[in-house]
C-alpha positions in Angstrom: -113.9 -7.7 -67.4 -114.3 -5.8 -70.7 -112.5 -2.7 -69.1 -109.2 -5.0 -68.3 -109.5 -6.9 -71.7 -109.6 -3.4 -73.5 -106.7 -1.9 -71.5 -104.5 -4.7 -71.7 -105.1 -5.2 -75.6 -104.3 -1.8 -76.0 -100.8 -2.5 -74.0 -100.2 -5.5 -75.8 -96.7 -5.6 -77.6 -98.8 -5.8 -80.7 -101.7 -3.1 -80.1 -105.0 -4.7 -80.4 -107.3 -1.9 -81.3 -110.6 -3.5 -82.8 -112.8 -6.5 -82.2 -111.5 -8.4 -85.1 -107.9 -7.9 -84.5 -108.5 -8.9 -80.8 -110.3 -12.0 -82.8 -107.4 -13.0 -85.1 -104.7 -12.2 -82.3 -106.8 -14.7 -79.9 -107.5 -17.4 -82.3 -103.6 -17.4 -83.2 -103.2 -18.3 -79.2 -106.1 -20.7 -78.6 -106.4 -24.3 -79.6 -109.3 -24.8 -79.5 -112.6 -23.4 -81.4 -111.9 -19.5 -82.9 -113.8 -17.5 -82.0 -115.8 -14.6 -84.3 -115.0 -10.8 -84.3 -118.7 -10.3 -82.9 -117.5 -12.9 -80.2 -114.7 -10.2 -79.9 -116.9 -7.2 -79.7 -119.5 -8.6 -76.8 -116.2 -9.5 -74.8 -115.0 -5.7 -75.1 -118.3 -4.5 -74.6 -119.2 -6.7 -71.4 -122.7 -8.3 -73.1 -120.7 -11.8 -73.0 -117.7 -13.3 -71.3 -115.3 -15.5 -72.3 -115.7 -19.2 -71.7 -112.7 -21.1 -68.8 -110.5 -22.1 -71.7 -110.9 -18.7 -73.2 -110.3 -16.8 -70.8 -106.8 -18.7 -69.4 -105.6 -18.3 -73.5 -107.0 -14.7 -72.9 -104.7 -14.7 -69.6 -102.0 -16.1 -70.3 -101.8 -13.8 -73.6 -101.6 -10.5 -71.8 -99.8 -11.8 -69.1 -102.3 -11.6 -66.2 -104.7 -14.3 -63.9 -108.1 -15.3 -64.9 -109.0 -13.9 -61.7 -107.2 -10.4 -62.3 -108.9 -10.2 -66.0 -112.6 -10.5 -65.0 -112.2 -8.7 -61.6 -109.2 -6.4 -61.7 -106.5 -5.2 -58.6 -107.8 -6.0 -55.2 -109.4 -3.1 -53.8 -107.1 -1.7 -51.3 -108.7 -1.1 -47.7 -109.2 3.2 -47.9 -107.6 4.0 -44.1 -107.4 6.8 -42.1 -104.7 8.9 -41.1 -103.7 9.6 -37.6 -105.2 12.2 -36.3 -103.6 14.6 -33.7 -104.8 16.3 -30.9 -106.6 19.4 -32.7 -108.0 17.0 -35.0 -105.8 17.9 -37.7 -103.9 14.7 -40.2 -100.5 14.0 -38.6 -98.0 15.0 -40.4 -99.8 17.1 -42.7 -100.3 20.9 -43.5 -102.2 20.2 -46.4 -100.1 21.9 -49.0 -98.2 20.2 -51.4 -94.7 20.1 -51.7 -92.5 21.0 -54.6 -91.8 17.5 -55.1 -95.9 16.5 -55.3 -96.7 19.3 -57.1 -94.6 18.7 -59.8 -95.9 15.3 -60.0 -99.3 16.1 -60.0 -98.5 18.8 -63.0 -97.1 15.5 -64.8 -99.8 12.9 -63.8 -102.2 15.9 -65.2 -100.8 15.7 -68.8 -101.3 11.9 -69.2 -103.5 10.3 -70.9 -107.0 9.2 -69.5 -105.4 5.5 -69.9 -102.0 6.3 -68.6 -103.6 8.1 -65.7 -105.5 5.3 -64.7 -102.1 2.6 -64.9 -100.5 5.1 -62.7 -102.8 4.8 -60.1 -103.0 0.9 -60.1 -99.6 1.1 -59.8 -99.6 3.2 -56.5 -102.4 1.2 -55.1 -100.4 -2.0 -55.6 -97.7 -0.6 -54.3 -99.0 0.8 -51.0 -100.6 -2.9 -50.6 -97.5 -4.2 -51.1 -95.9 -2.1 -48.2 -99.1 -3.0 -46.1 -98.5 -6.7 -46.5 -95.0 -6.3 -45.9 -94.2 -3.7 -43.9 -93.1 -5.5 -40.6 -89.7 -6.6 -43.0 -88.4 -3.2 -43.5 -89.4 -2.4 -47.2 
């Protein structure tokens, strides 16, 4: 959970970038009982977690599900390619092509934060097609 919370307040439209402003930008969202910078920090840290109510004002703040916050993206099932009759991938000579090595150059040069968004995004993307690929997407 602490790895999501620290991610998302980092993408936050108002970059949350220490324990007490995750504090004061929490307790400006949440009805109830504030809660303490040091509250903050053990929540970014992973030593404590967020009570039910905290964590839906926590939520519904960044934009995500309880669920998502303390257990991230889904994994997505690793499979295997089809294999062909030598034994080699179908469909692949193992080189790259100019397309996917320019993308790799790119995905290289980002950050260790955008790197990582970049590849939830493909994984919930390729379970997306999984779960719907008998439509036509």
């Amino acid at each position: 959970m602490s790895a999501n919370l620290a991610v998302l307040a980092l993408e936050a439209p108002k970059k949350v970038q220490t324990a007490a402003q995750l504090a004061h930008e929490f307790n400006l969202r949440h009805g109830n009982e504030p809660i303490t910078p040091q509250a903050a920090q053990k929540w970014l840290k992973g030593t404590a977690k967020p009570s039910a109510d905290k964590m839906e004002t926590l939520a519904a703040w960044l934009d995500v599900t309880p669920h998502w916050l303390s257990y991230g993206p889904a994994p997505v099932a690793a499979k295997k390619p089809p294999v062909g009759k030598r034994g080699t991938q179908v469909g692949q000579s193992g080189a790259l092509t100019e397309k996917e090595a320019r993308l790799l150059s790119k995905f290289r040069e980002l950050s260790e934060h955008q790197a990582f968004l970049v590849v939830e995004i493909v994984e919930q993307m390729a379970l997306e097609r999984e779960v719907w690929k008998g439509d036509g997407r």
